[in-house]
VODRENKOL-466275 format. One record per atom (N, C-alpha, C): x, y, z. Coordinates in steps of 0.001 Angstrom, whole numbers, plus 524288, in hexadecimal, padded with zeros to 5 digits. Layout:
% VODRENKOL-466275
XYZ ...
END
This chain:
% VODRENKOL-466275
7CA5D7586E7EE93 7C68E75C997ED64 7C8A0761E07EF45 7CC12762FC7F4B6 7CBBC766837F524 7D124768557F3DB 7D699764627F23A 7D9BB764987F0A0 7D942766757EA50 7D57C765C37E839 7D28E766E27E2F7 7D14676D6C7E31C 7CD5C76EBE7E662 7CC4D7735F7E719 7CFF3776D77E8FD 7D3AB7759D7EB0C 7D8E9778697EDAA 7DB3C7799E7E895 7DCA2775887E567 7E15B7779A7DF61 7DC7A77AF77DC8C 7D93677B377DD4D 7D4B677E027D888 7D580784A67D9C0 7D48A7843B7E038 7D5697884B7E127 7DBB378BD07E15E 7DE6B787D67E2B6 7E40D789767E15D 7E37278B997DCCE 7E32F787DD7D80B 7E2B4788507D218 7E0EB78F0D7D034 7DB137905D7D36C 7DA087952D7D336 7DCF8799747D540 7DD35798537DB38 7DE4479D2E7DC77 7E54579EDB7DE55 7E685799EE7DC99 7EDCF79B197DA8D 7EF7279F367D832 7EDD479E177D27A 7EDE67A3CE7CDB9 7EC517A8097CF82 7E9A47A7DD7D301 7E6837AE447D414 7EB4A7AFC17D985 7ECBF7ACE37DBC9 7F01C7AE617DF61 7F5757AECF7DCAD 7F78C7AAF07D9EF 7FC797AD537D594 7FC9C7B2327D4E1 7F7BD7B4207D285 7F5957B8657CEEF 7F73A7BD577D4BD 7F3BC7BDDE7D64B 7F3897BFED7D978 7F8397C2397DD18 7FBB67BCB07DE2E 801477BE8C7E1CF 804C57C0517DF01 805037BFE27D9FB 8098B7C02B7D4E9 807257C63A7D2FD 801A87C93D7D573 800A97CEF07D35E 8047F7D3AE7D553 806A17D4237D0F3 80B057D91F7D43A 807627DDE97D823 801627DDF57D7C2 8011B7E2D27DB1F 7FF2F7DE7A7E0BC 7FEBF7DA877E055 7FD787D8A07E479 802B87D6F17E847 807EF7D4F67E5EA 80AE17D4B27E6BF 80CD77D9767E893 80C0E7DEC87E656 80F537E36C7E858 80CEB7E3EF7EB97 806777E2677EDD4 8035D7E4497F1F0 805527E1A17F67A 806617DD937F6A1 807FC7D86B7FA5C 80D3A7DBAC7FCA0 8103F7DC4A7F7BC 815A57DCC77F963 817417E22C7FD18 812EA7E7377FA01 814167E9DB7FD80 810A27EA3080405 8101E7E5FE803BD 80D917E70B808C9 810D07E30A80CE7 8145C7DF7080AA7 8180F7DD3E80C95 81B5B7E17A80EC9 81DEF7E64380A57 820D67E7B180BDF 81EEF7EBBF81091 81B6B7EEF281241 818FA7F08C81543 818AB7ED8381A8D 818037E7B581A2A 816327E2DE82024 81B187E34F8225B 820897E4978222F 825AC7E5C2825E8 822EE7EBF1828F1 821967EDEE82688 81E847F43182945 81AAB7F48182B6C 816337EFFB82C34 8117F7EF9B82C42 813087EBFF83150 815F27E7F583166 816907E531836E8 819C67E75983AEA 81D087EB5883843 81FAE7EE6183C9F 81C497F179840FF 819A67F4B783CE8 814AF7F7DB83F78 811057F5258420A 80FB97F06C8405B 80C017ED40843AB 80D5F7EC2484956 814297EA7A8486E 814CD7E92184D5C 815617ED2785350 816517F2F984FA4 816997F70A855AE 811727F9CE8559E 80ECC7F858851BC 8089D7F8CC853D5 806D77F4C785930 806E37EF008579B 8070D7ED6A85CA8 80A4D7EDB686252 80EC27F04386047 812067EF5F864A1 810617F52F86769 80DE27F85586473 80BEC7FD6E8672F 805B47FC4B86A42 805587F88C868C4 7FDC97FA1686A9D 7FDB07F42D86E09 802D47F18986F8D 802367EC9787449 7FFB87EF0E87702 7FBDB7E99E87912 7F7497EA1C87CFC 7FAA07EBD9882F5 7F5F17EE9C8846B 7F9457EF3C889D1 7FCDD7F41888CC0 8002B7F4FE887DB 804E87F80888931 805917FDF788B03 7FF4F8000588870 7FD35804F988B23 7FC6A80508892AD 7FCC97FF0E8939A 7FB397FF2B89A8A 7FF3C7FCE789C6D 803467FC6B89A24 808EF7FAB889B1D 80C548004589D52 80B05803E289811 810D9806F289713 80CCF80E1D89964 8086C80DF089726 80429811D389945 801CE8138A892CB 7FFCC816C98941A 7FC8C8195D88E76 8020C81BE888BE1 8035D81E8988E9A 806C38251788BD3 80C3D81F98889E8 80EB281E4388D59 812F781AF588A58 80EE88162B88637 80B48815D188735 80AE6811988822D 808A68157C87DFA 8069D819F987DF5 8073A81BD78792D 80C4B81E7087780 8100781F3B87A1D 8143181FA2877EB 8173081C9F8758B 816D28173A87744 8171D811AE8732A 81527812A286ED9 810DE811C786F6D 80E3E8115286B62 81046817318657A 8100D8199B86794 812E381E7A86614 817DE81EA7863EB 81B7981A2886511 821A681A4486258 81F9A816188605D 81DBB8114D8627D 81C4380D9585C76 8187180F2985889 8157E8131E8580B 8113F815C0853CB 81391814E984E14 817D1817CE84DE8 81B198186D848BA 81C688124F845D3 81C23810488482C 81C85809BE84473 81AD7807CB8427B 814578080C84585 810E0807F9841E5 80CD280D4C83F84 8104D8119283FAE 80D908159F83C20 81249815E883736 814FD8145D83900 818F6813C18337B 819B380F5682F4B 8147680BFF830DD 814E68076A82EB5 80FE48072782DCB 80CE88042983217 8081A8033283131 805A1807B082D90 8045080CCC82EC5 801D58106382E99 8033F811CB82957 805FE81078826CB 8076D8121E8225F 8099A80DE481E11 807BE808C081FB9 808058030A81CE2 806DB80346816F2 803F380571815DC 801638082081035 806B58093980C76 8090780C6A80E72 80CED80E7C80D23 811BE80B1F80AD6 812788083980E71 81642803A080DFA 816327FFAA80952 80F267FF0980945 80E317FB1780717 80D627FC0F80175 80C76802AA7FF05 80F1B802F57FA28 814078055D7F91D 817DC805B57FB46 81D048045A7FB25 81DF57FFFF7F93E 81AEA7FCCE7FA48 81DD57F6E67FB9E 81B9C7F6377F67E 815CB7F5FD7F4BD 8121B7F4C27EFA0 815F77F96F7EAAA 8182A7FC5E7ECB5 81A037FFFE7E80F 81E5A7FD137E634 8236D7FB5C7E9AD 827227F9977E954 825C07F3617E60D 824577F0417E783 822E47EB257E512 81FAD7ED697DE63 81D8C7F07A7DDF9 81AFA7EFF77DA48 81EED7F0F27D5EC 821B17F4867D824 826297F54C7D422 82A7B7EF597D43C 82B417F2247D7F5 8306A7EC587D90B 82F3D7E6357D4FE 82A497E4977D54E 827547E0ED7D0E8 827647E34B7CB48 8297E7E4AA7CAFA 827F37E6EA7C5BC 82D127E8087C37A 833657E87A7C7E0 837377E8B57C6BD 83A0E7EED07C561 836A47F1BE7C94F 837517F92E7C910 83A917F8A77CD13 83C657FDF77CFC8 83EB98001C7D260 83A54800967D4EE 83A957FCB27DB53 8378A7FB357DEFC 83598800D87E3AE 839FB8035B7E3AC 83B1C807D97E616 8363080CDA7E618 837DC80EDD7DF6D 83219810C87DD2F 82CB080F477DE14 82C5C80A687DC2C 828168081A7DDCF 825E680A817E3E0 827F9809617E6D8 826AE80CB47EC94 82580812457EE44 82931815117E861 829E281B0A7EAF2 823CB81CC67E6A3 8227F818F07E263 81FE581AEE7DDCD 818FB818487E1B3 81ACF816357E467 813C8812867E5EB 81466817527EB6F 81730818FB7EFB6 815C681CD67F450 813A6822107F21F 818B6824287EB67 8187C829F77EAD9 81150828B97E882 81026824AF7E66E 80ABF824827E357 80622825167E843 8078F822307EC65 803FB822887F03D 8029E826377F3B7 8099E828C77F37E 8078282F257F7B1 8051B833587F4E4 80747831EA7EFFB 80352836547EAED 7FC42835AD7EC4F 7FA8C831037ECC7 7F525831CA7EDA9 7F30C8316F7F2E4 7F846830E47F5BC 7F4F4830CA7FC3A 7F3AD8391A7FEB6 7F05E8386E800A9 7F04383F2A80057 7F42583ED780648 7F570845D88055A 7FA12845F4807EE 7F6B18496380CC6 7F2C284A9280E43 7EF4F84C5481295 7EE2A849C4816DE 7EE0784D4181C68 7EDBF84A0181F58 7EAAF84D328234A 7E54A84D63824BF 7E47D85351827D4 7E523856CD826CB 7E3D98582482012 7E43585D3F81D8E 7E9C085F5E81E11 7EE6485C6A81F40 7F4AA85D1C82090 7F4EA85B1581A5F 7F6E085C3D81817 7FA4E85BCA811ED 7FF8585A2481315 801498563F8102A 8072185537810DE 8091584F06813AA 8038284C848154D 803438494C8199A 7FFBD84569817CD 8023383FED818AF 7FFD883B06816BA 7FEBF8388081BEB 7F99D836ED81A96 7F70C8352B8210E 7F95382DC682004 7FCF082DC08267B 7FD67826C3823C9 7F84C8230E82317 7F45C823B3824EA 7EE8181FFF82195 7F0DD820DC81E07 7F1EC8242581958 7F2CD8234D8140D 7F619820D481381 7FA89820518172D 7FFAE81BF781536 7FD6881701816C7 7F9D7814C481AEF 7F97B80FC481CB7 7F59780C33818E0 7F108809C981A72 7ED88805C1818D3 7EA878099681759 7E9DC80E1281763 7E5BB811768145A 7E5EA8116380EE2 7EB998142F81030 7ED408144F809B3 7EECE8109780780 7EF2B80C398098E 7F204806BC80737 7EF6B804A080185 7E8EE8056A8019B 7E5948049F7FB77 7E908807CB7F92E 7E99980D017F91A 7E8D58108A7F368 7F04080F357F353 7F3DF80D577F793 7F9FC80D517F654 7FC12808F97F303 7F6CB805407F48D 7F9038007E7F29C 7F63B801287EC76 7F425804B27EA1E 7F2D6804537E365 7F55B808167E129 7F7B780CB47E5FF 7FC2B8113D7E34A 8010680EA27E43C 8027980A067E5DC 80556808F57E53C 80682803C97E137 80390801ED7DEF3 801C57FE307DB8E 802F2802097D603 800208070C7D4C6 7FEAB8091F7D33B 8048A80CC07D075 8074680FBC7D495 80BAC812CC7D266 80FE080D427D33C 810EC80A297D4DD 8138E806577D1ED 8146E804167CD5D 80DF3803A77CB6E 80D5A801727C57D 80FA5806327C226 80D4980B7C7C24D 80ECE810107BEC0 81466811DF7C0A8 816588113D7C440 81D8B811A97C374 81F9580E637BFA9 81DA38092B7C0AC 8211F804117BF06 81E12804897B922 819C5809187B658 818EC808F67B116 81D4080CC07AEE0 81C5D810A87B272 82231815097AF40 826BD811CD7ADC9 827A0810067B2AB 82CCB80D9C7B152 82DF280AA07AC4D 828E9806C27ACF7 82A94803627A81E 82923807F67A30C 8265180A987A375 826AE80F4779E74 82B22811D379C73 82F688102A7A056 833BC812E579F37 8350A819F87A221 8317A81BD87A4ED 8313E81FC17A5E1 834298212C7AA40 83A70820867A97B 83D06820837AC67 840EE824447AAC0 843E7828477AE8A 84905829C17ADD9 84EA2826A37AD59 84FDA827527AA21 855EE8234E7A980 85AB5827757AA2C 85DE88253F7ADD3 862E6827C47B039 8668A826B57ACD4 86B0F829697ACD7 86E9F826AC7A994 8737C8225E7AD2D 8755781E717AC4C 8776B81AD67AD35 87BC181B8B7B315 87C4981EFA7B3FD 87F67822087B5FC 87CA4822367BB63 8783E8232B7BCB3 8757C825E27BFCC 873D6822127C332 8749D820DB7C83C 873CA81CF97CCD7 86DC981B037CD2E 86E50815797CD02 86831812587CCE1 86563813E97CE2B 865A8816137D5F9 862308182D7D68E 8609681C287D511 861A7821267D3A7 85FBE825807D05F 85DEA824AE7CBB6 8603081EE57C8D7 85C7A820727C445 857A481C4C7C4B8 857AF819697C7EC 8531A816997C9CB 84F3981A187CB47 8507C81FA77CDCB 84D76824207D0F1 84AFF826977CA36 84CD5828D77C73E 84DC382B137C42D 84810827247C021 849CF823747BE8A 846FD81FAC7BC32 840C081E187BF09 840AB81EF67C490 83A7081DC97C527 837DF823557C563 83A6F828BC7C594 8387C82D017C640 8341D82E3C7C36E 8347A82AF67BDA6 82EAC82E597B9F5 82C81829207BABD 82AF6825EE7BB7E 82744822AF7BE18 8242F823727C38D 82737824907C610 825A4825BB7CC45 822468295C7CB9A 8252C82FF07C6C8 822D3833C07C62F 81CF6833777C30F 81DA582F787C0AD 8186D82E307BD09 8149B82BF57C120 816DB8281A7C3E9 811C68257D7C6FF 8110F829A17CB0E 8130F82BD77CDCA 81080830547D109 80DF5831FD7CE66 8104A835517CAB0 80A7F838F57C7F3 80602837817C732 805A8833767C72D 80092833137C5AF 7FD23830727CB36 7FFF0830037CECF 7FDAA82FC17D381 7FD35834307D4C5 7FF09837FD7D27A 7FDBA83E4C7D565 7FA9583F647D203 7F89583FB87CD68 7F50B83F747C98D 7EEF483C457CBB6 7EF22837957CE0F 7EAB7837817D0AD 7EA6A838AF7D43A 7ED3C83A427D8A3 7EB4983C8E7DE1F 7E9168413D7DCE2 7ED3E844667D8B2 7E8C184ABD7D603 7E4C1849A77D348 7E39B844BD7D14A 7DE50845F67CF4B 7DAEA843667D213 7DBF383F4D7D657 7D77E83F427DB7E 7D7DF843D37DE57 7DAD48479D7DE35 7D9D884CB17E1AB 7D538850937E068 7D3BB84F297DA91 7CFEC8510D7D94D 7CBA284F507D925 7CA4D8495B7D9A1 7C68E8476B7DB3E 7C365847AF7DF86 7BF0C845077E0B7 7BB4D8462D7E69A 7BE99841CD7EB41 7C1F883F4F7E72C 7C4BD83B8A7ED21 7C9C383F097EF7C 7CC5F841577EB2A 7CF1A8446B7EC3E 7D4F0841EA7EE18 7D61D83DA27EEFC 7D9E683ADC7EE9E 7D8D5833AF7EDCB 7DD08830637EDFD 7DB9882C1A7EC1B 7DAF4828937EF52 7DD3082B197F4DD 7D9C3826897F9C6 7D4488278D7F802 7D0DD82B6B7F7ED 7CC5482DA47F959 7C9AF82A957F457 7CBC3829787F049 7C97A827F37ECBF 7C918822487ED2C 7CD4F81EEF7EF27 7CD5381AA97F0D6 7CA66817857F5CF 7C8B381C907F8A4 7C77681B007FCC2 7C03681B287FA08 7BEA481FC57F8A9 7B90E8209A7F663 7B9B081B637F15B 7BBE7818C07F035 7B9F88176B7EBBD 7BA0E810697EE4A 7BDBB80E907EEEE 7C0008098D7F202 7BE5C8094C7F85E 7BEE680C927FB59 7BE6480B82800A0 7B99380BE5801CE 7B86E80FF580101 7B1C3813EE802DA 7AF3A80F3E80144 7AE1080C457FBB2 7AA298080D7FC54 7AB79802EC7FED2 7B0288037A800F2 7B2857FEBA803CB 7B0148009180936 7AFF88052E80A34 7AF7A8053D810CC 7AA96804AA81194 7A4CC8040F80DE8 79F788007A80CC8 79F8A7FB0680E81 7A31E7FA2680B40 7A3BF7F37480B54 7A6177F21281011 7A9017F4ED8114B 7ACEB7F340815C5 7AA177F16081A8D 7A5257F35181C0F 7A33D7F3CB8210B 7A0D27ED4481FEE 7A1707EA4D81D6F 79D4A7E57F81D97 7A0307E18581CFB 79CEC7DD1782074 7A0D97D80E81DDB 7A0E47D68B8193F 79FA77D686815C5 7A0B97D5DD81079 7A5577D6C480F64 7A7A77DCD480F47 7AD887DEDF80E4C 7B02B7DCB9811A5 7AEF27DBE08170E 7B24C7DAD381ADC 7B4187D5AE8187A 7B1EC7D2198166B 7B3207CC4181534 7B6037CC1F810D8 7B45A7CFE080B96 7B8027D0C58074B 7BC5B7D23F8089F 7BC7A7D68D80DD1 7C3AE7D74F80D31 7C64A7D444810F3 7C44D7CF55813DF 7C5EC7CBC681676 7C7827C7E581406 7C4FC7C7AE80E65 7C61C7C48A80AB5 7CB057C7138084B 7C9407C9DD80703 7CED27CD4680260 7D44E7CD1080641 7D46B7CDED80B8A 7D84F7CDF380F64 7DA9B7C70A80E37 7D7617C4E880C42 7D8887BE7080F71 7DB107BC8A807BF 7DA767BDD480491 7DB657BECC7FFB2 7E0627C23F7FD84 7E09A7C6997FFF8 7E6847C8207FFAA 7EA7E7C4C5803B7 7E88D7C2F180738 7ED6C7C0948099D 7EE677BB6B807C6 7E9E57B97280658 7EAE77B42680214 7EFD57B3E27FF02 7EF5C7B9697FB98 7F3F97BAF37F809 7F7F97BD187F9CB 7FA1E7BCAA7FED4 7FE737BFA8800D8 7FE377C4C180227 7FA457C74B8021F 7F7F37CE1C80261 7F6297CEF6807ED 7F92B7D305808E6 7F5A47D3E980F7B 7F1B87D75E80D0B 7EC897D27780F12 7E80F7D36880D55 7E41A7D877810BD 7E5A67D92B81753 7E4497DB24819FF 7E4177E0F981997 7EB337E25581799 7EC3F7E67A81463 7E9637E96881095 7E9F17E6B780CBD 7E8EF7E74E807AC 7E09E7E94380929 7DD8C7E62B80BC0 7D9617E6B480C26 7D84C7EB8F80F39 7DCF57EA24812EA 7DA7C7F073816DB 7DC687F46481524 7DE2E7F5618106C 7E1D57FA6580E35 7DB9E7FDE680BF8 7D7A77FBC780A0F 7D3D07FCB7808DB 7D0CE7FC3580E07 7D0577F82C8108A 7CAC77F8FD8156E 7CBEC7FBC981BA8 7D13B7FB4B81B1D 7D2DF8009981F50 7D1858054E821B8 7D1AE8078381AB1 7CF0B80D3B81B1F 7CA0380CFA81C60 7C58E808BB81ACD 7C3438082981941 7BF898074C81F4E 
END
């Protein structure tokens, strides 16, 4: 009987997991966050090795914040800006699957993402606050990077490429050849950041956050949500997905 009910359920929910692990955006999601976990455990580890119990009544206050102070950078260069990494990593695979020049893929999913991250920081112009590189920005990096992957890798196959003549070294005409693609998918990431500039959100966190978060941060306060995204956490890792991630990229801010 229950060897019965075991293949039934296999039977079902096999295909949906096939389905599912074999999805190139789920696969590029997985993967780039693989490539990110060598950066993410580094930083983990001189986070702890900065905040051991104790060591403030060992060494005194002033030398343990000076510890703490030369290990900071390990995990502000990592942790703090994990977001970042992790569409690198989702830019590169999306192409790379698809059999592009893997490279692009990376420079075409960051240039798409710093286009809509605003560049303000304390009314300072010029300056990207890292919250925007870390788990803040990780929702809106991981669909601009989904996003100018697919529309590079459409130019391309459109043909909308410069051709070198035979003569002219791989790499330059490899450079040469993704230029009006790259140039196409930016534009039009700069094309919507100017026309959310004119909107009441005024950029596309703000719109993401009022439209997706704001009624999430309702729900958020109750067990109800609390149990749905305990579920959804326990469901991406089913499928190989750091589920913890992926959930708190949205309930973080939140």
């Amino acid at each position: 009987m229950n060897n019965a009910f075991m293949d039934k359920l296999e039977n079902v929910l096999m295909p949906v997991a096939d389905k599912l692990n074999n999805n190139r955006y789920l696969t590029a999601l997985r993967n780039g966050f693989l490539v990110a976990l060598p950066l993410i455990v580094f930083g983990s580890i001189f986070v702890v090795i900065a905040n051991l119990p104790f060591i403030d009544g060992w060494i005194g206050e002033e030398a343990y914040a000076t510890f703490q102070n030369a290990l900071g950078p390990a995990s502000a260069a990592t942790l703090s800006i994990m977001g970042l990494f992790v569409i690198l990593g989702i830019g590169y695979k999306m192409v790379e699957e698809r059999g592009g020049e893997s490279i692009y893929g990376v420079a075409v999913a960051l240039g798409a993402f710093l286009i809509l991250t605003p560049q303000v920081l304390d009314e300072t112009s010029g300056v990207i606050p890292t919250s925007a590189l870390g788990v803040q920005g990780l929702f809106l990096g991981i669909f601009t990077a989904f996003i100018a992957a697919e529309l590079y890798q459409f130019f391309v196959r459109k043909k909308l490429t410069i051709k070198m003549p035979d003569g002219v070294p791989g790499s330059v005409s490899r450079s040469f050849s993704s230029l009006i693609p790259i140039a196409f998918t930016l534009t039009i990431f700069l094309v919507v950041r100017i026309i959310f500039s004119y909107t009441p959100f005024e950029t596309v966190q703000n719109f993401i956050y009022t439209i997706i978060q704001e009624p999430l941060t309702v729900l958020g306060s109750g067990l109800p949500a609390t149990l749905v995204a305990i579920l959804l956490i326990q469901i991406f890792w089913f499928f190989g997905l750091h589920g913890q991630i992926i959930i708190n990229s949205v309930l973080d801010p939140i």
